[in-house]
Backbone as a printed PyTorch tensor [residue, N CA C, xyz], in Angstrom:
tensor([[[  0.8350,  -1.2070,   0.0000],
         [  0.0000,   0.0000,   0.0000],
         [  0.8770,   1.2680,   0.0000]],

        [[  0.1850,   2.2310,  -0.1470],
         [  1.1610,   3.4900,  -0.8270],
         [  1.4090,   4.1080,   0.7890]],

        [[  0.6020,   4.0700,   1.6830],
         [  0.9490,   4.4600,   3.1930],
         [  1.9040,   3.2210,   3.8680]],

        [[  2.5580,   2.4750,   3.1780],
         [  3.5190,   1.6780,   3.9700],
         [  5.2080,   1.6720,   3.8330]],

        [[  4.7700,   2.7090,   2.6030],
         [  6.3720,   2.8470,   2.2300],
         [  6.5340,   4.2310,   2.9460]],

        [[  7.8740,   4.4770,   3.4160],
         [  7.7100,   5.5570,   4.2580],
         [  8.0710,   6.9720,   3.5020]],

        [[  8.6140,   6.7240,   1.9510],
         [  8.8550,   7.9880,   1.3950],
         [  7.3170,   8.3520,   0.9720]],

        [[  6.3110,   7.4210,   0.4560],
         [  4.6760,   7.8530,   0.0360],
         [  4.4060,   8.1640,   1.3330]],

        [[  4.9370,   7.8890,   2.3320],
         [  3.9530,   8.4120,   3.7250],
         [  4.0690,   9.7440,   3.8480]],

        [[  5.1170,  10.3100,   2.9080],
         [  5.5950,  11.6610,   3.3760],
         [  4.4180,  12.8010,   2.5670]],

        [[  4.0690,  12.2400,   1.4370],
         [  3.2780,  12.9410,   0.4630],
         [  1.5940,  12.6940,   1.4370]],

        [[  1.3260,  11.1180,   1.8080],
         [  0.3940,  10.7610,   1.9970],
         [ -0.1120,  12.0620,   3.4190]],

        [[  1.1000,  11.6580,   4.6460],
         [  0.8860,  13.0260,   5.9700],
         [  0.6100,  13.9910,   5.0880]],

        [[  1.4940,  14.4700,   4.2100],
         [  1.0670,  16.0250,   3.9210],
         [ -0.3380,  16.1260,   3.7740]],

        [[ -1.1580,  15.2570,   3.5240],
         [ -2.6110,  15.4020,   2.6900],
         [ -3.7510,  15.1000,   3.9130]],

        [[ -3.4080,  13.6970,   4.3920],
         [ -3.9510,  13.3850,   5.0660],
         [ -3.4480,  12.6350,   6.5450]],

        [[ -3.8890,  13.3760,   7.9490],
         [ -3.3020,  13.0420,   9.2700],
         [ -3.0120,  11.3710,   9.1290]],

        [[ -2.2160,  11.3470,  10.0230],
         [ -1.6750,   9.4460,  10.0620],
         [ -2.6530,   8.9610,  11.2330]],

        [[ -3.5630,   9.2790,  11.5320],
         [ -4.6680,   8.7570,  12.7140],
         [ -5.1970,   7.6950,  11.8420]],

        [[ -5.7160,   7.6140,  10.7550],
         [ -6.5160,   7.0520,   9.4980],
         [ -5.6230,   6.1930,   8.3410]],

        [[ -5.0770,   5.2060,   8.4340],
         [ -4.2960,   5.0710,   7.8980],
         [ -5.1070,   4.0330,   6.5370]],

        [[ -6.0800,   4.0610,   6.7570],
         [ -7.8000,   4.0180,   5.8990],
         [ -8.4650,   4.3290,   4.7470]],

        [[ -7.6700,   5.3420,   4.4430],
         [ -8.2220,   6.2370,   3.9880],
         [ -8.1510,   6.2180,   2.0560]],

        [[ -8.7970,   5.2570,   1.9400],
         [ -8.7890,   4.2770,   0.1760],
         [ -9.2210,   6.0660,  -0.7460]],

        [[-10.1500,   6.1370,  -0.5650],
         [-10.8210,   7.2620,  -1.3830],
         [ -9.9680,   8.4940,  -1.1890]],

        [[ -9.5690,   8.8530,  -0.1510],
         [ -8.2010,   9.8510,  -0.4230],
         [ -6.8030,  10.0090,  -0.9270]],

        [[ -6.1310,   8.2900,  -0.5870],
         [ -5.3260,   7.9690,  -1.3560],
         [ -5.2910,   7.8000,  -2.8240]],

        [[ -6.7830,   7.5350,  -2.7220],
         [ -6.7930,   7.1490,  -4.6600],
         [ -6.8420,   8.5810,  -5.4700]],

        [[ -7.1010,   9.1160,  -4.5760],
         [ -7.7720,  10.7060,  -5.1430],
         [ -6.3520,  11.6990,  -5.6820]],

        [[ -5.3100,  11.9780,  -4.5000],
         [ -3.9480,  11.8940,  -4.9190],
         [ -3.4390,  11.2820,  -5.9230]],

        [[ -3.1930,  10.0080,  -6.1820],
         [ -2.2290,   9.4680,  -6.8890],
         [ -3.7540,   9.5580,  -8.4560]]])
């Protein structure tokens, strides 16, 4: 998943808090 690699985590925090690590429809929405 794109929140498990820790350089996409960096883009992923910017967008969306790391409480939710859930978050299909926001990730997809980004990439």
């Amino acid at each position: 998943m794109a929140y498990e690699t820790p350089r996409e985590r960096t883009w992923y925090k910017m967008s969306v808090p790391d409480e939710k690590p859930m978050t299909a429809p926001r990730e997809r929405a980004i990439r």
